[in-house]
TORKOL-4160 file (C-alpha; in steps of 0.2 Angstrom, whole numbers, padded with zeros to 4 digits, m for minus):
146
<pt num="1" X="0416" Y="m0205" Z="0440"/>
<pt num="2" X="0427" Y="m0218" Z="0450"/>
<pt num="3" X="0420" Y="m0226" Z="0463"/>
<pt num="4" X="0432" Y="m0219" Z="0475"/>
<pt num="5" X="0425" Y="m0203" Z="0474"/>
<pt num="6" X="0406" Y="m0209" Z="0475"/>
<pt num="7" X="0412" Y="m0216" Z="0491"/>
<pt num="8" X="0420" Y="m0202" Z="0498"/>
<pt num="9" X="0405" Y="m0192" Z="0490"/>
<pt num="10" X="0391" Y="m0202" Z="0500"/>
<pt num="11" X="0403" Y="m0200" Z="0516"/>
<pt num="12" X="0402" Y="m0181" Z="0515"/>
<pt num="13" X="0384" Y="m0181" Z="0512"/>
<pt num="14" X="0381" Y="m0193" Z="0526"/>
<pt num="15" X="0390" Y="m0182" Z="0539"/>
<pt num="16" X="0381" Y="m0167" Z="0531"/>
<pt num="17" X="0364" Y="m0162" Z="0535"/>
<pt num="18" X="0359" Y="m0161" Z="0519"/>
<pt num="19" X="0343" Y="m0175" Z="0515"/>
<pt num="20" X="0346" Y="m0173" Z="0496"/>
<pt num="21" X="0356" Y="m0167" Z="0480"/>
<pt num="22" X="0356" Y="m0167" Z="0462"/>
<pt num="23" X="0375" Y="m0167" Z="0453"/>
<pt num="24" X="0378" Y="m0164" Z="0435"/>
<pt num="25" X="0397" Y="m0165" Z="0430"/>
<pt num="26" X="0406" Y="m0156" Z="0415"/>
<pt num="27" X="0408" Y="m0174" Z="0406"/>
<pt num="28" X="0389" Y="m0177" Z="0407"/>
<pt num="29" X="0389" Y="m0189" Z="0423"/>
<pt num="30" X="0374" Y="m0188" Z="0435"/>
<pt num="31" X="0373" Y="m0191" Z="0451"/>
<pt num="32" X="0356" Y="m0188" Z="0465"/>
<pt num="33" X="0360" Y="m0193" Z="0481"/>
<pt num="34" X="0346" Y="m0195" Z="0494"/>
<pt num="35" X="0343" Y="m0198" Z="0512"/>
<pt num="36" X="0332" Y="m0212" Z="0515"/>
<pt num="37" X="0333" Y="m0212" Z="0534"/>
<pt num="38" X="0348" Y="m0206" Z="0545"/>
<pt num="39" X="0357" Y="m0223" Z="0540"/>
<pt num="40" X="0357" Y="m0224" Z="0523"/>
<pt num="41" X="0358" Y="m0215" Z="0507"/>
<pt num="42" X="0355" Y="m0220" Z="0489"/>
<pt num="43" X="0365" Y="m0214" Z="0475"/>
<pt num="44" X="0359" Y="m0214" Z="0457"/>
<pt num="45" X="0372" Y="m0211" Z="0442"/>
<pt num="46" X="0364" Y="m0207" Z="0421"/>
<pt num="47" X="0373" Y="m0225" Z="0420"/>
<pt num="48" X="0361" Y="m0233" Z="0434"/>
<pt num="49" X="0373" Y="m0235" Z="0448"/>
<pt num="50" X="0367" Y="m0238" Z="0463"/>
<pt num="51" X="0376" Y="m0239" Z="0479"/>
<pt num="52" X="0372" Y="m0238" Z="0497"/>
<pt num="53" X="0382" Y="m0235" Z="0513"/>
<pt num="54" X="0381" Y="m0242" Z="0530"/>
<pt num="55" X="0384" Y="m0261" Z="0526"/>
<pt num="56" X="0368" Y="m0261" Z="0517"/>
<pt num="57" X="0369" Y="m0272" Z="0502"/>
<pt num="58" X="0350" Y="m0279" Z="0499"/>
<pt num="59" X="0346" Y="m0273" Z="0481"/>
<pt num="60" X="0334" Y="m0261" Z="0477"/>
<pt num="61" X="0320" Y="m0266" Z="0467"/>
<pt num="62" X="0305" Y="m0258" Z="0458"/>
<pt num="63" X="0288" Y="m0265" Z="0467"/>
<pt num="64" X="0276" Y="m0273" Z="0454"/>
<pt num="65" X="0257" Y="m0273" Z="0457"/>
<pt num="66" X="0253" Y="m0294" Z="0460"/>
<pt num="67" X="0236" Y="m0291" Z="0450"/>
<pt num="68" X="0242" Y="m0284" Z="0436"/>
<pt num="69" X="0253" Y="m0285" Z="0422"/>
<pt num="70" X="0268" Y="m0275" Z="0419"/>
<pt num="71" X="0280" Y="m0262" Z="0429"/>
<pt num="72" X="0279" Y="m0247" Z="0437"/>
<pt num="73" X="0289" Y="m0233" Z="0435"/>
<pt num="74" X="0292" Y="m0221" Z="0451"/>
<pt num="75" X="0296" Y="m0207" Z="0455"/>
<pt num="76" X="0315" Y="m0204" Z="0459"/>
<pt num="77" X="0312" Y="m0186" Z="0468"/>
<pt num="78" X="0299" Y="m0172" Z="0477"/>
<pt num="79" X="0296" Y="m0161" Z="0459"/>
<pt num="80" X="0283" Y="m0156" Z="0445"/>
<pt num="81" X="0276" Y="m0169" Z="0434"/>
<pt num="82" X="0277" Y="m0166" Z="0414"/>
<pt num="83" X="0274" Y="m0177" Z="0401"/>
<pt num="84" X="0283" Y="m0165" Z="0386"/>
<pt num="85" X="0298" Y="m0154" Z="0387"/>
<pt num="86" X="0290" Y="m0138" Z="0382"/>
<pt num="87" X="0270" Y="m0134" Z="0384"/>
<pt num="88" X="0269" Y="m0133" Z="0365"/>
<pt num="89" X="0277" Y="m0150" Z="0360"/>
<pt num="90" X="0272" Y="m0166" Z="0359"/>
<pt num="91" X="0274" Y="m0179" Z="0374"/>
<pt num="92" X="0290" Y="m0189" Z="0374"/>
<pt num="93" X="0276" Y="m0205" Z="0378"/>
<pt num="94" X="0257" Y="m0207" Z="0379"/>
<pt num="95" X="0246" Y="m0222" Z="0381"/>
<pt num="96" X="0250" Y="m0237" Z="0367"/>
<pt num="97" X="0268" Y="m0229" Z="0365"/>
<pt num="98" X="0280" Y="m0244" Z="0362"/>
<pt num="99" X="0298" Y="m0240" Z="0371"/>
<pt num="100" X="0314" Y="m0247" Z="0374"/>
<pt num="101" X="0327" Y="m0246" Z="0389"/>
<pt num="102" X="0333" Y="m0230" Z="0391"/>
<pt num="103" X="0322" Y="m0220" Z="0382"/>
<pt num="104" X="0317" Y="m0205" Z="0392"/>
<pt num="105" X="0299" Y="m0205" Z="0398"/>
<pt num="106" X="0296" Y="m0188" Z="0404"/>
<pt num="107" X="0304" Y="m0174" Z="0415"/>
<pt num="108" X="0303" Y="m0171" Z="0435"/>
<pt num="109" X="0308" Y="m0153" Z="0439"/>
<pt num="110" X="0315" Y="m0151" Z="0457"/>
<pt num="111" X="0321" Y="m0134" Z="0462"/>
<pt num="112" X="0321" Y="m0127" Z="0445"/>
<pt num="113" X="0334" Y="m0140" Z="0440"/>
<pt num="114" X="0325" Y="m0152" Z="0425"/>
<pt num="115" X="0327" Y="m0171" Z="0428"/>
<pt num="116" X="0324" Y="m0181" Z="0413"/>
<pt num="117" X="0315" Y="m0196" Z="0419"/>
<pt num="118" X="0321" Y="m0214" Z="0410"/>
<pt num="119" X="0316" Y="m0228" Z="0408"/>
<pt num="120" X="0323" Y="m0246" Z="0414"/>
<pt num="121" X="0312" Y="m0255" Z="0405"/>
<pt num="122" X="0308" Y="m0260" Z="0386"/>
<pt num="123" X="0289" Y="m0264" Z="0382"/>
<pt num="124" X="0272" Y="m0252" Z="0378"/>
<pt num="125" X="0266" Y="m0239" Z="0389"/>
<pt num="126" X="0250" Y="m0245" Z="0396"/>
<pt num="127" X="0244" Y="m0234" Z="0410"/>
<pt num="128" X="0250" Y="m0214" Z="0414"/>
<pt num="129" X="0244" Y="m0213" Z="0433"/>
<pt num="130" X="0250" Y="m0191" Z="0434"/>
<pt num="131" X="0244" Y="m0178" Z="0426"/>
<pt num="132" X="0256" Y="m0165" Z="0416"/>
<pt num="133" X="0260" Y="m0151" Z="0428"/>
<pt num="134" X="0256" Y="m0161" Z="0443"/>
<pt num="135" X="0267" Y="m0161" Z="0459"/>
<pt num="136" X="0275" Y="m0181" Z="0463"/>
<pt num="137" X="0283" Y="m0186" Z="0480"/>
<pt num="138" X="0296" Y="m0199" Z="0479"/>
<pt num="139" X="0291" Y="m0216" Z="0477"/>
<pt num="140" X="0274" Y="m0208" Z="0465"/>
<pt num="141" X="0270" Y="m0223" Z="0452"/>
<pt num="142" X="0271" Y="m0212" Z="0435"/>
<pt num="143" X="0270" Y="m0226" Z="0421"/>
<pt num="144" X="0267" Y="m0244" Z="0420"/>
<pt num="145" X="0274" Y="m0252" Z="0406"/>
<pt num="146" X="0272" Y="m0272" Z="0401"/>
């Protein structure tokens, strides 16, 4: 998607009332969009794109725990927890699982819409803080990987 469009996209939704949506485009782009307060508005793209309105150029950046090792997977989105794509199949990660960029680490379903959940780190899976079938809010650590 050019980034044209994003821009006029995140203008639409800015002037909208809408707090939040969840796009998918014929040619497989992406795109959930998300008020974080009245002045800003985070857009994520499947190619992790991440632009925000308003002048506001500090990065985001996923928070990692000082004590420990590794980091943190959040939640992007309000949903349901699950760790496999059906109830009778295996998990697409469990504790010990070795994983690279990209891989997707579970699903968050939102308004009956199934979000695959990726990952944007490479390394080994070390904690799961949900349980399958558990509601998550945004910002819910899901994974810590190192």
């Amino acid at each position: 998607m050019e980034y044209e469009k994003i821009k006029q996209l995140m203008s639409d939704m800015s002037d909208s009332k809408l707090t939040a949506i969840n796009i998918d485009f014929p040619d497989g782009t992406k795109i959930s969009m998300k008020k974080e307060n009245e002045k800003e508005i985070v857009v994520k793209s499947n190619v992790q794109d991440k632009v925000k309105s308003n002048s506001t150029k500090k990065e985001e950046s996923i928070d990692e725990k000082t004590d420990l090792k590794g980091n943190i997977v959040k939640s992007p989105m309000v949903g349901t927890f699950y760790i496999k794509p059906s109830p009778t199949s295996s998990p697409y990660v469990e504790i010990g699982t070795n994983i690279k960029k990209g891989e997707t680490l579970c699903i968050i379903e939102a308004m009956k819409l199934m979000n695959e959940i990726q990952s944007e780190y490479s390394g080994k899976i070390t904690e799961i803080f949900v349980e399958d079938g558990s509601p998550v809010e945004y910002g819910t650590e899901l994974f810590r990987i190192e």
